[in-house]
C-alpha positions as a Markdown table, in Angstrom:
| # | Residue | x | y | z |
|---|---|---|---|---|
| 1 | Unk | -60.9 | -14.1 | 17.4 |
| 2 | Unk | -61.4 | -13.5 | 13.9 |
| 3 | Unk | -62.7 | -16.3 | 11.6 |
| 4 | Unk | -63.1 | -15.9 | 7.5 |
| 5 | Unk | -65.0 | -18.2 | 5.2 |
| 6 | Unk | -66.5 | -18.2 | 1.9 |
| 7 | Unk | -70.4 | -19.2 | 1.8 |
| 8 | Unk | -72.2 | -19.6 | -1.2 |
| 9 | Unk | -71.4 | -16.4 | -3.2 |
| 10 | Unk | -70.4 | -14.3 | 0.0 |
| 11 | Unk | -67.0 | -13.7 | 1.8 |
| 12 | Unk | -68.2 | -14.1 | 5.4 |
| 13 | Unk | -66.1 | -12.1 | 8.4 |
| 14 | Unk | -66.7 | -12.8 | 12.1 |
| 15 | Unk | -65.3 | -11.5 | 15.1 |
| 16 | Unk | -65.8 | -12.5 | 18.4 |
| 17 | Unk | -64.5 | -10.8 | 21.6 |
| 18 | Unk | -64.9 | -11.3 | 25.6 |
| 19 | Unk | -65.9 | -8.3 | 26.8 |
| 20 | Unk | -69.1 | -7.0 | 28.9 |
| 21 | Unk | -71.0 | -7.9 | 25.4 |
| 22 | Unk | -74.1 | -6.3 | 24.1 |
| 23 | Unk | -77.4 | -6.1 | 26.2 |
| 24 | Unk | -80.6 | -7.7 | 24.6 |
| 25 | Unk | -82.4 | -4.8 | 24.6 |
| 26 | Unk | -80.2 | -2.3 | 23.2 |
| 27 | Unk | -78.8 | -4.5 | 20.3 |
| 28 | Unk | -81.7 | -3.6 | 17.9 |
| 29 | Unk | -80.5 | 0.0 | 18.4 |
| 30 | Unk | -76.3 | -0.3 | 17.7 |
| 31 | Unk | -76.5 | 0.5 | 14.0 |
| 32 | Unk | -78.8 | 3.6 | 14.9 |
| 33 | Unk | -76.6 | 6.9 | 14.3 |
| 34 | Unk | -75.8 | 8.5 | 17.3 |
| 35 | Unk | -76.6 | 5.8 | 19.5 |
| 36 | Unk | -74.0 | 5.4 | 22.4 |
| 37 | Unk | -74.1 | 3.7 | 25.8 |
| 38 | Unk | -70.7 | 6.0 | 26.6 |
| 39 | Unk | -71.1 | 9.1 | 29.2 |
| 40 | Unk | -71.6 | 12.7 | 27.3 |
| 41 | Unk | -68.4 | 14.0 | 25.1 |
| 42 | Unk | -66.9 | 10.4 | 24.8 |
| 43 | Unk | -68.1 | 8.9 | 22.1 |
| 44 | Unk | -70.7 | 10.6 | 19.2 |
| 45 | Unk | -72.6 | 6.8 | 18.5 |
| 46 | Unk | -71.4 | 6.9 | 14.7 |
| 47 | Unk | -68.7 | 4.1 | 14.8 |
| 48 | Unk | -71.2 | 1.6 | 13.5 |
| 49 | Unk | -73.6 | 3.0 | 11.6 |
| 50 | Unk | -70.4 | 4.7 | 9.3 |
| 51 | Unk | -69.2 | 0.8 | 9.2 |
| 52 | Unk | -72.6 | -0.6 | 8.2 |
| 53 | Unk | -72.6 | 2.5 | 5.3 |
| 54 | Unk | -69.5 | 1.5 | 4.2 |
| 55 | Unk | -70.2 | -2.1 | 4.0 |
| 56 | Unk | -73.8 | -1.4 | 2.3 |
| 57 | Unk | -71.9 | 0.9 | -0.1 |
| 58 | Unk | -70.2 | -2.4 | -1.2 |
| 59 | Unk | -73.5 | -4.4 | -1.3 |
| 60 | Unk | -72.4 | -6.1 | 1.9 |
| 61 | Unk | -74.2 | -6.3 | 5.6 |
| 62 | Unk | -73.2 | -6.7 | 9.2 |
| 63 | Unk | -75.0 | -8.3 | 12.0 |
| 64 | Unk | -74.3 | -8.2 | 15.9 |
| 65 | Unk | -75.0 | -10.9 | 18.7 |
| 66 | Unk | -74.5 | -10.7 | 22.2 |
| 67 | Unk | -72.8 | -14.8 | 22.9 |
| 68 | Unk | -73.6 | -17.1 | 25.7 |
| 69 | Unk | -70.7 | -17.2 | 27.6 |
| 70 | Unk | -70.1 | -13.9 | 27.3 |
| 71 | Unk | -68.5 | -10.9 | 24.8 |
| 72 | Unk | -70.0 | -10.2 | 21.7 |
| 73 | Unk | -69.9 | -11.3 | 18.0 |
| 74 | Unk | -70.2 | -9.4 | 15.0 |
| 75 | Unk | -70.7 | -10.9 | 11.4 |
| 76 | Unk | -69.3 | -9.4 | 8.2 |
| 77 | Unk | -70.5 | -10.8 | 4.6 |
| 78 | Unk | -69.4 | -9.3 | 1.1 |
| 79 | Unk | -70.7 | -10.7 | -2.4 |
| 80 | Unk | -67.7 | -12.6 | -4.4 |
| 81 | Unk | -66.6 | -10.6 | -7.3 |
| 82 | Unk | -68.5 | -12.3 | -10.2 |
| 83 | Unk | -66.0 | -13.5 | -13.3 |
| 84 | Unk | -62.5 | -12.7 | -13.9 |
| 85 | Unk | -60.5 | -10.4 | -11.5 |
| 86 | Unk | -60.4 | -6.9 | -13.1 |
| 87 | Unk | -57.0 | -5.6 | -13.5 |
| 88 | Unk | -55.8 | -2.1 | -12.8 |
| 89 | Unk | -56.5 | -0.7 | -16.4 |
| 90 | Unk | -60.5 | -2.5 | -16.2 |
| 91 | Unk | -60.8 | -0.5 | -13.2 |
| 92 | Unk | -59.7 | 2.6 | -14.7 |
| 93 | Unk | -62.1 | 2.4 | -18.0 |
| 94 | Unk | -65.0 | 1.5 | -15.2 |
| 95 | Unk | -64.1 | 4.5 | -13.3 |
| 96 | Unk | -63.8 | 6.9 | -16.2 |
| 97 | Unk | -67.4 | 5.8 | -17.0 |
| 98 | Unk | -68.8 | 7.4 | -13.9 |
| 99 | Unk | -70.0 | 10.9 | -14.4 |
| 100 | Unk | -69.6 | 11.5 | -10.9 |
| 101 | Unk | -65.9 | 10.6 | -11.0 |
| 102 | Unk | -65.1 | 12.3 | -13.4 |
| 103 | Unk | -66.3 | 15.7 | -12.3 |
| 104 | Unk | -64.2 | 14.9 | -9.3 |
| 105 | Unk | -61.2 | 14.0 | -10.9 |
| 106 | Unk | -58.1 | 16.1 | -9.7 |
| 107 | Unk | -60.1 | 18.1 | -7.4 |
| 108 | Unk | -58.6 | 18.9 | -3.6 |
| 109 | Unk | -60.3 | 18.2 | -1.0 |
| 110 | Unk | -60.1 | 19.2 | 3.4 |
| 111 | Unk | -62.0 | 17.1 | 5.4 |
| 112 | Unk | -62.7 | 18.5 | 8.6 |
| 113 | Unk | -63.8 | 16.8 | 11.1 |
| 114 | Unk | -63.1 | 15.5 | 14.9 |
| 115 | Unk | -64.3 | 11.9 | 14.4 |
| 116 | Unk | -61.6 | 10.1 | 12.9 |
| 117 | Unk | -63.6 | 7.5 | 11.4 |
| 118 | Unk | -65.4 | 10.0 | 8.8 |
| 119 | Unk | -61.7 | 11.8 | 8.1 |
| 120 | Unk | -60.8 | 8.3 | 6.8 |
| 121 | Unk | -64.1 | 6.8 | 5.4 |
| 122 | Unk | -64.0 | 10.0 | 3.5 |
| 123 | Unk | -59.9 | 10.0 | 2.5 |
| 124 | Unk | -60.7 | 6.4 | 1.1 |
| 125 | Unk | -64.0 | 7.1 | -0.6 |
| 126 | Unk | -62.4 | 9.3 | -2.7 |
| 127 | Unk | -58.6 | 9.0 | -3.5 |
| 128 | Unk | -59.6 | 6.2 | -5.6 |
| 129 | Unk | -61.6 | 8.3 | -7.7 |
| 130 | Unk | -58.9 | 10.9 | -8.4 |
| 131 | Unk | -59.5 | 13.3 | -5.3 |
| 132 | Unk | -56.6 | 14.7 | -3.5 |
| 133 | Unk | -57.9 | 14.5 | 0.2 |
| 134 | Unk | -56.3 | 15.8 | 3.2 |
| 135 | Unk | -57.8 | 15.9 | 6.9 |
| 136 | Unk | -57.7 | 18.2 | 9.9 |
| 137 | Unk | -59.0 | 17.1 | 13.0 |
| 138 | Unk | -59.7 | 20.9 | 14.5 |
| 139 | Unk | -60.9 | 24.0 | 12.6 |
| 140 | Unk | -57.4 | 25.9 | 14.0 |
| 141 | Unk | -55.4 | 22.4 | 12.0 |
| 142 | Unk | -57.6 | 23.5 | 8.8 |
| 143 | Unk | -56.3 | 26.4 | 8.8 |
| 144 | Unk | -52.6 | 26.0 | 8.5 |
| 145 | Unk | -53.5 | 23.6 | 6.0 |
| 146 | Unk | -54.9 | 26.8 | 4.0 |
| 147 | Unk | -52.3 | 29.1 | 5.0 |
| 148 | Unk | -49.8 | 27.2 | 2.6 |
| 149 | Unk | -52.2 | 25.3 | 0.0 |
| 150 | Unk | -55.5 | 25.9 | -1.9 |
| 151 | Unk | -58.7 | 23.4 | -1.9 |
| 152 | Unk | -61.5 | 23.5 | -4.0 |
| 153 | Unk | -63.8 | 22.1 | -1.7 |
| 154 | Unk | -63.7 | 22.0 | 2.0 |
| 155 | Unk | -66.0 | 19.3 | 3.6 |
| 156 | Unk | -66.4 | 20.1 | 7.1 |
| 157 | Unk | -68.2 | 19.2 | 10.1 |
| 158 | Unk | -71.2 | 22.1 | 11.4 |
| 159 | Unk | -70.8 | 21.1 | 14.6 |
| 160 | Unk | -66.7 | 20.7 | 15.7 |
| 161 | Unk | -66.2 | 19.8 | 19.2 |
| 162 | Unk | -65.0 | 22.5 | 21.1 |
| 163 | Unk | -62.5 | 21.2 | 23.3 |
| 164 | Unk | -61.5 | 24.3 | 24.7 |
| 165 | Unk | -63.3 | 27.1 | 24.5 |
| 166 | Unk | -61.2 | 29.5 | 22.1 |
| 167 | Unk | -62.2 | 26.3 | 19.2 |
| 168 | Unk | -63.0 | 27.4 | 16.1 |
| 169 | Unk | -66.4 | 26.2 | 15.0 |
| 170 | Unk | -67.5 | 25.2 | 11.7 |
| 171 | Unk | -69.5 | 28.6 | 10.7 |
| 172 | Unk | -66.1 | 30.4 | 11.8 |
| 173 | Unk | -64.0 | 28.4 | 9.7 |
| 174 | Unk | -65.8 | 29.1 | 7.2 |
| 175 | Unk | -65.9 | 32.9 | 7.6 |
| 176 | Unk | -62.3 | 32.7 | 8.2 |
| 177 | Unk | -61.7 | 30.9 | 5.0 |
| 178 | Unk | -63.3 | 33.2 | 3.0 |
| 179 | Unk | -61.5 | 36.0 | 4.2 |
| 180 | Unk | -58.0 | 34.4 | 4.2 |
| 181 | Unk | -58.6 | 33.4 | 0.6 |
| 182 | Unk | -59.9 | 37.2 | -0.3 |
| 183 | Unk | -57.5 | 39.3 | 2.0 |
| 184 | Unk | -54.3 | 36.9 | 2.1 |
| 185 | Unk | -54.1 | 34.3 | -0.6 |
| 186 | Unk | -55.9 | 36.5 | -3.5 |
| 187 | Unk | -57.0 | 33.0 | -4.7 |
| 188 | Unk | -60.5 | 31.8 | -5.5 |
| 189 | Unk | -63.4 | 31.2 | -2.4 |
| 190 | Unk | -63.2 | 27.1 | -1.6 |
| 191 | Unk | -66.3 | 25.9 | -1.5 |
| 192 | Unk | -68.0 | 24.9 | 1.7 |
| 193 | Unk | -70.1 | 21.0 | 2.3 |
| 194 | Unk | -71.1 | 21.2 | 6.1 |
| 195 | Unk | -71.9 | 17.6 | 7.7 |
| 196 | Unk | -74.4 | 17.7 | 10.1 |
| 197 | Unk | -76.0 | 14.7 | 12.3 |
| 198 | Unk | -78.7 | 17.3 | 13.1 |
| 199 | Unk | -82.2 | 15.9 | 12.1 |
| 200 | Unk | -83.7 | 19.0 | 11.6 |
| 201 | Unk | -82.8 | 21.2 | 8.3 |
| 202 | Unk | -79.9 | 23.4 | 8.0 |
| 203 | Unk | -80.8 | 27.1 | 6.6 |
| 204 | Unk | -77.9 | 27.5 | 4.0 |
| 205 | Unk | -75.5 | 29.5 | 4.4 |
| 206 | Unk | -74.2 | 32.0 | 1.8 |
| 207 | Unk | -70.8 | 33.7 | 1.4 |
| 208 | Unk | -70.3 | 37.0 | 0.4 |
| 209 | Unk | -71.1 | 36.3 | -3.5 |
| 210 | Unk | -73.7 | 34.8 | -2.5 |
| 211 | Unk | -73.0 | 31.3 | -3.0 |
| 212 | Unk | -75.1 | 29.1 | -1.3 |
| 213 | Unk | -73.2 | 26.0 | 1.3 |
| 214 | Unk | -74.7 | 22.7 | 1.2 |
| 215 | Unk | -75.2 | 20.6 | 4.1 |
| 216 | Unk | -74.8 | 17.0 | 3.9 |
| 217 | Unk | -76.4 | 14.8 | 6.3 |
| 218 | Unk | -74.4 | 12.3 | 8.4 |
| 219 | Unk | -74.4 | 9.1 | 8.4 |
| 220 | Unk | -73.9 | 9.2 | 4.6 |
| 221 | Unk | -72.7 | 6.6 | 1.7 |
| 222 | Unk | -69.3 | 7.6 | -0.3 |
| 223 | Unk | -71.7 | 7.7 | -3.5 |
| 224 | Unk | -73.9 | 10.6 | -1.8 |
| 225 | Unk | -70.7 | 12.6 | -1.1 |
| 226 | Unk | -69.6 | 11.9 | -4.6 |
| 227 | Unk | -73.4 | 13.2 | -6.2 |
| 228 | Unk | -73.0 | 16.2 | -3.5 |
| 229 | Unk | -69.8 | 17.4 | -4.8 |
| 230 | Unk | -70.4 | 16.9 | -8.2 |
| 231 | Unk | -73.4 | 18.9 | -8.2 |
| 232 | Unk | -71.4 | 21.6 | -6.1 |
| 233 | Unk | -68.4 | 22.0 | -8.2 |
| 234 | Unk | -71.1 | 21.9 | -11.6 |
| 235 | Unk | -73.0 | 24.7 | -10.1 |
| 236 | Unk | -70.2 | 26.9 | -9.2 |
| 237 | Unk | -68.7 | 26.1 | -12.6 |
| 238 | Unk | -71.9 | 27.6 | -14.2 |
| 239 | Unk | -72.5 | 30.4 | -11.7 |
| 240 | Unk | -69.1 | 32.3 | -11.7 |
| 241 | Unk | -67.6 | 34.3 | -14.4 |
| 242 | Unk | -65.0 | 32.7 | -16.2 |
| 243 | Unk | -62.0 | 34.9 | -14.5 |
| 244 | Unk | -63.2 | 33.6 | -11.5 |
| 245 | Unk | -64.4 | 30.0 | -11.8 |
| 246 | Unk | -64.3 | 27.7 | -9.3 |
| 247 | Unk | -63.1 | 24.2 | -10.6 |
């Protein structure tokens, strides 16, 4: 069941199931990333913690409760917008203000990435500030994405699944990518974000003129995707030669 109310200066969300519910002594752990109580290679434990990032992004919170007669609930809240509704233009003046936005304004963007939950997080995060985003769920689906279009920036995950074992990972996507755009397309390098839920540092990786991948730690907030490409597409735009500048 699913219950909305407005408290004070909050939107408050709850839903309630009947399933097996939430055991006491896991439940301080559910937002944790990576925290799953499914067998290996079913589930990666980064449903929640991407939800709770995306709520927090908006200055909201989520709670969880195991109830009495069984099931679980979980509790949504969201701040009221404060004065008037803004209309479309307010929202475009607002957005124009944003430095971040507006380095990223008609950029293209792949996500790649086998948790559908981050393709979309990441497609909404960002069309509304002017990105063109499209998504691949397997390194060999990026790259007939590539074969007929160009990206900028290609936000991918290190560590694909490989669900058979011919899969492309994401270090050989990206070698692949660099080729195809140097030996096939004759068009610029894209630039390369790798997401990582690794705790331990990333050595970066660096393409054949020498530009250096970032790595972008997962969970994240839209806004720390938004400062990591900006500062990627600003540092290309300084590093390469005019001819060749990466936009």
């Amino acid at each position: 069941s699913i219950s909305v109310t407005k408290q004070g200066d909050k939107v408050v969300a709850t839903f309630r199931d009947d399933g097996v519910g939430i055991r006491r002594d896991i439940l301080p752990k559910i937002f944790d990333p990576f925290f799953t109580t499914k067998r290996p290679g079913r589930g990666t434990g980064l449903g929640l913690s991407i939800c709770l990032a995306i709520l927090r992004e908006h200055h909201g919170q989520m709670e969880a409760q195991p109830l009495p007669e069984g099931g679980a609930q979980f509790t949504l809240s969201m701040p009221v917008a404060q004065g008037a509704e803004p209309t479309v233009s307010d929202a475009i003046v607002s957005r124009a203000n944003q430095p971040s936005s507006d380095a990223l304004a008609g950029c293209s963007l792949l996500v790649v990435d086998d948790e559908e939950g981050i393709r979309e997080m990441v497609r909404d995060g960002l069309a509304s500030r002017g990105v063109r985003v499209d998504v691949a769920a397997s390194g060999e689906e990026a790259l007939c994405l590539m074969e007929s279009r160009s990206y900028d920036v290609v936000l991918c995950d290190l560590n694909l699944k490989a669900m058979v074992p011919s899969a492309i990972s994401g270090q050989e996507l990206f070698a692949r990518a660099t080729r195809m755009a140097s030996d096939v397309l004759q068009e610029r390098k894209p630039l390369f974000v790798f997401m990582t839920g690794e705790p331990a540092e990333h050595a970066a990786i660096e393409d054949a003129d020498g530009v250096r991948v970032r790595t972008l730690q997962k969970p994240f907030r839209v806004s720390d995707l938004v400062k990591c490409l900006a500062e990627v597409l600003a540092q290309s735009s300084t590093t390469k030669a005019p001819a060749t500048k990466t936009v």
